[in-house]
Short mmCIF file of the C-alpha atoms (twelve columns), coordinates in Angstrom:
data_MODEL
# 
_entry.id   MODEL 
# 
loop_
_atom_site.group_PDB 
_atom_site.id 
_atom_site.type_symbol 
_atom_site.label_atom_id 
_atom_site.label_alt_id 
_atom_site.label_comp_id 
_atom_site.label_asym_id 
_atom_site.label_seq_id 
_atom_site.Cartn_x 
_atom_site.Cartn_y 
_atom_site.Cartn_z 
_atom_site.pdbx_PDB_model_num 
ATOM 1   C CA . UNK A 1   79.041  112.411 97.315  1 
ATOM 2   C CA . UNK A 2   81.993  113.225 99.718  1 
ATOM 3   C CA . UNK A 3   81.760  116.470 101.653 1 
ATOM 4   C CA . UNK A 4   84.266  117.542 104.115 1 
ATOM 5   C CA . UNK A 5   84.200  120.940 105.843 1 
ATOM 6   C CA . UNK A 6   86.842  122.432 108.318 1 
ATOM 7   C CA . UNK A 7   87.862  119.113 108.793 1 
ATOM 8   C CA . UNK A 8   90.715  118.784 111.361 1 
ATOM 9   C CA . UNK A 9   93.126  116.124 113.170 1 
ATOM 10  C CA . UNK A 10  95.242  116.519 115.731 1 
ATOM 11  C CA . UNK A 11  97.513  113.664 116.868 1 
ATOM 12  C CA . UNK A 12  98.607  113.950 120.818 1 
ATOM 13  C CA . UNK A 13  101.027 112.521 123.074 1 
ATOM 14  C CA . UNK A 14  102.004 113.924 126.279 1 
ATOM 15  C CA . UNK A 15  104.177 116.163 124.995 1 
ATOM 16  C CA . UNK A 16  103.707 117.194 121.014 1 
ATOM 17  C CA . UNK A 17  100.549 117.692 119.778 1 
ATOM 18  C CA . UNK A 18  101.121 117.369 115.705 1 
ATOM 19  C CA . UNK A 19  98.276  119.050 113.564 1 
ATOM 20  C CA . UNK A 20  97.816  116.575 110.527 1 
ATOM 21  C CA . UNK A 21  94.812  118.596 109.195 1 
ATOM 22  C CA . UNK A 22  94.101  121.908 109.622 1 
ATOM 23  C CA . UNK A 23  90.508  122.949 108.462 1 
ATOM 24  C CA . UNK A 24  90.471  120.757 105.680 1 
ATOM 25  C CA . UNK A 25  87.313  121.455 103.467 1 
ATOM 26  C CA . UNK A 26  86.803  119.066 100.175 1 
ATOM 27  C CA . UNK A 27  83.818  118.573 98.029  1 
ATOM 28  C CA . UNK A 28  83.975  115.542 95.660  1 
ATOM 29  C CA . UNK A 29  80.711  114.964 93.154  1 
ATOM 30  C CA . UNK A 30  79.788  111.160 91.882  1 
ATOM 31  C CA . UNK A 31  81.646  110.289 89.301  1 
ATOM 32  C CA . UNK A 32  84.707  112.021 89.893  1 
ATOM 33  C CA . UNK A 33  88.249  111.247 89.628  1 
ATOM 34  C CA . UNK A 34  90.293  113.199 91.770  1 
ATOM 35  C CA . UNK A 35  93.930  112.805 92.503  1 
ATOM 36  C CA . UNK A 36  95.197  114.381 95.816  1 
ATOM 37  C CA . UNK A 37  99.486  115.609 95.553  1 
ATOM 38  C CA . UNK A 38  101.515 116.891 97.886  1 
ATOM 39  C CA . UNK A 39  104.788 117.153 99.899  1 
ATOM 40  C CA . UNK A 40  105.819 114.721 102.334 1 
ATOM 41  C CA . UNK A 41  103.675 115.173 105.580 1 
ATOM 42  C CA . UNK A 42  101.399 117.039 104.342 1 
ATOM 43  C CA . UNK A 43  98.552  115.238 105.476 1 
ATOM 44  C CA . UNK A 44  97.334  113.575 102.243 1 
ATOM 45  C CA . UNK A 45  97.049  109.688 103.994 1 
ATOM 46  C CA . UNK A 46  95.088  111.287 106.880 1 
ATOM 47  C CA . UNK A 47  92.867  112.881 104.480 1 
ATOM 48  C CA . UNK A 48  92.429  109.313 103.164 1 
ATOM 49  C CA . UNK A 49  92.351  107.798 106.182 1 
ATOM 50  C CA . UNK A 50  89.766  109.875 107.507 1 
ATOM 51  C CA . UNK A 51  87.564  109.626 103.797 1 
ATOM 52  C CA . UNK A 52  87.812  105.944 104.551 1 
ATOM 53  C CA . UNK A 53  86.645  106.027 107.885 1 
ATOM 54  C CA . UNK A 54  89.977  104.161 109.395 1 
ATOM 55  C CA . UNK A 55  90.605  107.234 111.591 1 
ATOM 56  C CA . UNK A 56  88.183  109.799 113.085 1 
ATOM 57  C CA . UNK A 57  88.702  113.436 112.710 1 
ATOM 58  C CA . UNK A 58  89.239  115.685 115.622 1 
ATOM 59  C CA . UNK A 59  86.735  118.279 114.539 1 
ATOM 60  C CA . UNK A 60  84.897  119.379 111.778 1 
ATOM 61  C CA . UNK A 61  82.299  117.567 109.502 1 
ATOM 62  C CA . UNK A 62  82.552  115.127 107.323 1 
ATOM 63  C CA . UNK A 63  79.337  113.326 104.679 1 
ATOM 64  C CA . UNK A 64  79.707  110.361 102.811 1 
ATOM 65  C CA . UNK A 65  76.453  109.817 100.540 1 
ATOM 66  C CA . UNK A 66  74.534  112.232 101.988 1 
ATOM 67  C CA . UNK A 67  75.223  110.569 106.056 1 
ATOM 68  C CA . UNK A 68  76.814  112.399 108.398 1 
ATOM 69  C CA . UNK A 69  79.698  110.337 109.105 1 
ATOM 70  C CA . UNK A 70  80.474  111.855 112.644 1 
ATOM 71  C CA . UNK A 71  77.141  110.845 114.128 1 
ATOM 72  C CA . UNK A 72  77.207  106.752 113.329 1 
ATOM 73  C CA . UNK A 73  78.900  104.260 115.585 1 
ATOM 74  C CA . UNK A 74  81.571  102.010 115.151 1 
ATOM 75  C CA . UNK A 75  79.117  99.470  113.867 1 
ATOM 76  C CA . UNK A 76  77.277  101.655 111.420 1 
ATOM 77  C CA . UNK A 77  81.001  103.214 110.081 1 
ATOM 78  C CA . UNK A 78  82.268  99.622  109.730 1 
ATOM 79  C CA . UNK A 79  78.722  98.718  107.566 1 
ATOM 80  C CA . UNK A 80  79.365  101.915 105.640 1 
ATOM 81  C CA . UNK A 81  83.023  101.221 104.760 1 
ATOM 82  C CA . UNK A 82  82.317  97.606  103.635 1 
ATOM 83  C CA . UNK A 83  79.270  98.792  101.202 1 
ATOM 84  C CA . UNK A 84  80.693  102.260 99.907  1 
ATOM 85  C CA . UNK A 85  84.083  102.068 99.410  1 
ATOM 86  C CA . UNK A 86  86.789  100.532 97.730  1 
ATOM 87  C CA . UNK A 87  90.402  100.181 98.873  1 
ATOM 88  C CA . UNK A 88  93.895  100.276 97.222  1 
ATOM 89  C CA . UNK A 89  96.957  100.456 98.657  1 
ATOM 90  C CA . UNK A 90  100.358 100.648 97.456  1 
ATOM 91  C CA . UNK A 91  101.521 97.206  99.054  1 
ATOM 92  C CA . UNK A 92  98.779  95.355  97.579  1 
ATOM 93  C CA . UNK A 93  97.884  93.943  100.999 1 
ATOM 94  C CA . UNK A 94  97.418  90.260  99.366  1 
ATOM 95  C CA . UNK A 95  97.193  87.302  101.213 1 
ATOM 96  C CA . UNK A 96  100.283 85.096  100.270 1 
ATOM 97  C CA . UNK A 97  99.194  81.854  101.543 1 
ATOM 98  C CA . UNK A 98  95.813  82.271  99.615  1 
ATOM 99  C CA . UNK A 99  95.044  82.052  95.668  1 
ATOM 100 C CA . UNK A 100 94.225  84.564  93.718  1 
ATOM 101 C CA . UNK A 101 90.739  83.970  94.036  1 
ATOM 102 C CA . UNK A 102 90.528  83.880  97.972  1 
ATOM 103 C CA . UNK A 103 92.374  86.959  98.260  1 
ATOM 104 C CA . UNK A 104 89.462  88.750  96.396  1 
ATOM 105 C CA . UNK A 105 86.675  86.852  98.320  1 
ATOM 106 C CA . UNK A 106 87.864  87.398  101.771 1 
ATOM 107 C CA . UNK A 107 86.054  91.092  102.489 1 
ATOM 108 C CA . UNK A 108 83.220  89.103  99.977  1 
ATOM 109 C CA . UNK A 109 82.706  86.705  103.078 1 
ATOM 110 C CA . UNK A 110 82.710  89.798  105.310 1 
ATOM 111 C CA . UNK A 111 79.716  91.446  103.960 1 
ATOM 112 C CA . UNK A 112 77.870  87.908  104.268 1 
ATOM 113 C CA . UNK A 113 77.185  86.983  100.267 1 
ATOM 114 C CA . UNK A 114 76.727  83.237  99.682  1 
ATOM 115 C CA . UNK A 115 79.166  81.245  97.449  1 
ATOM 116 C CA . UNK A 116 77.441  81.518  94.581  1 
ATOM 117 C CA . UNK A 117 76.807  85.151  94.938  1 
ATOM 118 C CA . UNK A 118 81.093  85.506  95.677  1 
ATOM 119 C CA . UNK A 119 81.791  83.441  92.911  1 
ATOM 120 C CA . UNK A 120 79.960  85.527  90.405  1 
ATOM 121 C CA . UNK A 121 81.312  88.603  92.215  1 
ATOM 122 C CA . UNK A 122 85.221  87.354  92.128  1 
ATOM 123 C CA . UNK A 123 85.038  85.784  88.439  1 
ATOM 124 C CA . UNK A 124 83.824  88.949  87.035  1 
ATOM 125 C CA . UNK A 125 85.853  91.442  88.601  1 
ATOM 126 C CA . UNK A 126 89.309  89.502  88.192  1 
ATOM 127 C CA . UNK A 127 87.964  89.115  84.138  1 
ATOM 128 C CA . UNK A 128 87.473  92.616  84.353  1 
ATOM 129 C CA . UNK A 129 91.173  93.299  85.379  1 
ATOM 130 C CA . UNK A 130 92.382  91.020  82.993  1 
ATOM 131 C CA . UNK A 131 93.332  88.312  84.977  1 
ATOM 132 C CA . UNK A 132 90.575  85.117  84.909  1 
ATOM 133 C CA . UNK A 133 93.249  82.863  83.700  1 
ATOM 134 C CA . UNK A 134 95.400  83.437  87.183  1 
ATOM 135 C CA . UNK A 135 92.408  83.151  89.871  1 
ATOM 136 C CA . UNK A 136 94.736  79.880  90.901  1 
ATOM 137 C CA . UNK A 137 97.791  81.388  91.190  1 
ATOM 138 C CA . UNK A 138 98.835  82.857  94.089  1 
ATOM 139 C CA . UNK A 139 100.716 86.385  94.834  1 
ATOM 140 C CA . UNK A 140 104.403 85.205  94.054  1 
ATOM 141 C CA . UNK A 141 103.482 83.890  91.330  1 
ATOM 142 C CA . UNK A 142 102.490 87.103  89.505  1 
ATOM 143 C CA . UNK A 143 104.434 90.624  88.670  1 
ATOM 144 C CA . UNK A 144 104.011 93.534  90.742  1 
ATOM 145 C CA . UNK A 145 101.541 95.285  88.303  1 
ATOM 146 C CA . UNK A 146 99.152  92.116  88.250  1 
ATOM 147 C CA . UNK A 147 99.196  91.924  92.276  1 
ATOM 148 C CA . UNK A 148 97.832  95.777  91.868  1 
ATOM 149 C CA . UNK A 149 95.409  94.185  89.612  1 
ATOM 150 C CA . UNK A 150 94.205  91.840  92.015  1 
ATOM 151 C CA . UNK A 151 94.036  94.259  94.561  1 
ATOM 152 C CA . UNK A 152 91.670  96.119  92.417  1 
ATOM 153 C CA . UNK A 153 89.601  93.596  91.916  1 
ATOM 154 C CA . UNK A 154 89.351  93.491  95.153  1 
ATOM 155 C CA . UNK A 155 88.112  96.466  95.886  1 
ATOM 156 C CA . UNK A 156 85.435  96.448  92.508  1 
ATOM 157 C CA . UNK A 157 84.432  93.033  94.263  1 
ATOM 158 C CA . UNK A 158 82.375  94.482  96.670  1 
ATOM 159 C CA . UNK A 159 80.902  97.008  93.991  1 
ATOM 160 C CA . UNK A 160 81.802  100.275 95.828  1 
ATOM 161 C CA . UNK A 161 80.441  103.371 95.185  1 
ATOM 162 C CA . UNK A 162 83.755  104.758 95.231  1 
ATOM 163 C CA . UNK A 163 87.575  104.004 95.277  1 
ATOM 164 C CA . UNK A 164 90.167  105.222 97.798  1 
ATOM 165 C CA . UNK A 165 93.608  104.880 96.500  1 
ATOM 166 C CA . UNK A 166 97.164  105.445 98.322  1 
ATOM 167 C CA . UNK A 167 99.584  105.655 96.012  1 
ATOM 168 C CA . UNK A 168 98.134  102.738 93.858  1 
ATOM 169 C CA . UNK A 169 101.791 103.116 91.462  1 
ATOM 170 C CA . UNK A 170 104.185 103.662 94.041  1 
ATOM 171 C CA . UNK A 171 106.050 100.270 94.133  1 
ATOM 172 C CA . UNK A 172 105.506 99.913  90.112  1 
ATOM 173 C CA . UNK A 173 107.985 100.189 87.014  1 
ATOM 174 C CA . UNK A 174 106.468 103.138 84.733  1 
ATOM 175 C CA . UNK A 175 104.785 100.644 81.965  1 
ATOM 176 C CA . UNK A 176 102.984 99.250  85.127  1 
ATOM 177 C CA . UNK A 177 101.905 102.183 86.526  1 
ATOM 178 C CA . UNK A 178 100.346 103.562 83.636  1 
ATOM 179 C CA . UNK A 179 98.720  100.148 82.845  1 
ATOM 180 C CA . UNK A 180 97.298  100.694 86.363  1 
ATOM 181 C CA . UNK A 181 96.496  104.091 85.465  1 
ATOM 182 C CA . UNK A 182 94.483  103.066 82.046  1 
ATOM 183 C CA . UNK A 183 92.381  100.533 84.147  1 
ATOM 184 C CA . UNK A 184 91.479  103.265 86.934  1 
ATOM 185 C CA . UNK A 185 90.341  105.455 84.176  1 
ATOM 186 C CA . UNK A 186 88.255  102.642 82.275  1 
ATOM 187 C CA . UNK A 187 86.778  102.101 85.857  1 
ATOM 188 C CA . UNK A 188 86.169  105.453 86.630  1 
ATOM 189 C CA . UNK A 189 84.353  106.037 82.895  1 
ATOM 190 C CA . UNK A 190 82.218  103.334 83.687  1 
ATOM 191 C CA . UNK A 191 80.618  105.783 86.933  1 
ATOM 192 C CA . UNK A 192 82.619  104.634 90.027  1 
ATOM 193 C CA . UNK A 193 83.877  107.723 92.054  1 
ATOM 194 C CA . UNK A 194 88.161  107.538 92.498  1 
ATOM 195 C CA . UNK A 195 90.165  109.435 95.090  1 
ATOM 196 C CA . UNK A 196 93.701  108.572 94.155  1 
ATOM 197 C CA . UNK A 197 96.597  109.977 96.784  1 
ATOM 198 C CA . UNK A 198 99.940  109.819 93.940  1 
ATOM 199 C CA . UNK A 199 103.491 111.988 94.606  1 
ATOM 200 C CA . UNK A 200 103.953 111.011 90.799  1 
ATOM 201 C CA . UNK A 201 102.544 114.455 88.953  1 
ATOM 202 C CA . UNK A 202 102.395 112.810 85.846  1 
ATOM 203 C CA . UNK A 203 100.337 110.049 87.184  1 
ATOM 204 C CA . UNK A 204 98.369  113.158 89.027  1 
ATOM 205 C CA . UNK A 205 97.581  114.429 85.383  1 
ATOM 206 C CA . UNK A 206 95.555  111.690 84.601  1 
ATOM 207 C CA . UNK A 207 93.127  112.287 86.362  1 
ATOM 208 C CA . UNK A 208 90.235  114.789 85.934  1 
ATOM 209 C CA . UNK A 209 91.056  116.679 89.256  1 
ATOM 210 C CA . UNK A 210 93.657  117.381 91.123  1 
ATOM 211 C CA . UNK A 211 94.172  118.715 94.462  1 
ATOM 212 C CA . UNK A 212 97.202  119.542 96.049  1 
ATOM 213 C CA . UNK A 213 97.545  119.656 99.998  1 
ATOM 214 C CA . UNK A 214 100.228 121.543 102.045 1 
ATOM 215 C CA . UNK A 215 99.995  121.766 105.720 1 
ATOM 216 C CA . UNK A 216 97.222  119.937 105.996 1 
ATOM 217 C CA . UNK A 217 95.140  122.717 103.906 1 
ATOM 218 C CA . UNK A 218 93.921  122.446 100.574 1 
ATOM 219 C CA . UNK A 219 96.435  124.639 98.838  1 
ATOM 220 C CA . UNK A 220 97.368  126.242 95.462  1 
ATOM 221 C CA . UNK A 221 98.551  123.946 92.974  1 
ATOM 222 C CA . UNK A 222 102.417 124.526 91.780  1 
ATOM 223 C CA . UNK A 223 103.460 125.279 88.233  1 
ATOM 224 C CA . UNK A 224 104.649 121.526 87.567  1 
ATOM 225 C CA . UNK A 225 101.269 120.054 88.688  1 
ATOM 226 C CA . UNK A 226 99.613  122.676 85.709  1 
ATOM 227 C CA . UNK A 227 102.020 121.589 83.278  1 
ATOM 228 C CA . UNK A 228 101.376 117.854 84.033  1 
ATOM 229 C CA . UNK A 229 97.502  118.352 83.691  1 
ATOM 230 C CA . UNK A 230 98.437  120.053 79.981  1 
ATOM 231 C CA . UNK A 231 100.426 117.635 79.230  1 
ATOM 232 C CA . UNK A 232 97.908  114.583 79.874  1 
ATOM 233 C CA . UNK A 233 95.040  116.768 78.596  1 
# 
């Protein structure tokens, strides 16, 4: 489903040139749920970034569903992105002056659906996060794990065939984040692809793959990162 090969990005200015990837070469099948771990500037956002087609790579090649992602334009990425995939982020990225419900249907009004499509789209994917009974509150109004819920729903909203995820736990008490982590699984079991970016190896061990970056290569795993996988197995 996602195919990157000796994918690279170099950022310039006029007088460092910083190597965020450095032949970068990832397969991920359908159905997958892959976690991505790694130090600090390592270059697991950029890998995201890139997989999400909010940043182009420097060179390299890079297939999404079977399209060569290199070749489109910015109007046939942009079509792409708003079909295929999925976004979460760790700050939520909600609207505060909206309701629940407007939140989820603002990329919903993006893509061009009617109401009545929306509405069927946002009702069942805030049900299927658990929250129906908030679609009228608004962010503030709701804990930090229930914003992440929203956020998913979201992303399911638009029916993705796969989820990018940027440290989907990191502003989350632990009972949160594995709440979080129990409703990407269930999601992920019912066939949507998940790329999840965690530094939390525990939270890495949940998931059926995991791939650790270090200079902007994929790299060996360390001992801790086995352990957690054992552990979770």
């Amino acid at each position: 489903m996602l195919k990157m090969n000796n994918v690279s990005k170099t950022y310039r200015t006029d007088t460092v040139e910083t190597h965020a990837l450095r032949e970068f070469s990832l397969t991920v099948d359908e159905g997958e749920f892959v976690s991505v771990t790694g130090p600090s500037g390592s270059g697991k956002t950029t890998f995201l970034n890139i997989a999400g087609m909010l940043e182009e790579l420097t060179s390299g090649s890079y297939e999404l569903d079977g399209r060569d992602i290199s070749k489109l334009n910015d109007t046939q990425r942009s079509r792409v992105r708003n079909e295929k995939i999925g976004f979460i982020f760790q700050s939520f990225n909600l609207i505060p002056e909206l309701d629940i419900f407007d939140n989820v249907d603002v990329p919903l009004r993006y893509r061009g659906f009617d109401a009545d499509e929306r509405r069927g789209r946002i009702e069942k994917s805030l049900d299927r996060v658990g929250l129906a009974s908030r679609m009228k509150h608004y962010p503030a109004q709701l804990s930090g794990g229930q914003q992440q819920r929203v956020a998913i729903a979201r992303a399911l909203a638009g029916e993705p065939r796969f989820l990018l995820a940027d440290e989907p736990t990191g502003n989350l008490d632990t009972n949160m984040a594995e709440s979080v982590l129990d409703l990407l699984s269930e999601i992920n079991a019912s066939g949507t692809t998940i790329i999840m970016v965690t530094h939390e190896l525990s939270l890495a061990g949940r998931a059926r793959r995991n791939i650790f970056v270090r200079d902007g290569q994929v790299s060996d795993a360390p001992p801790e990162l086995h352990l957690a996988n054992a552990a979770s197995a």
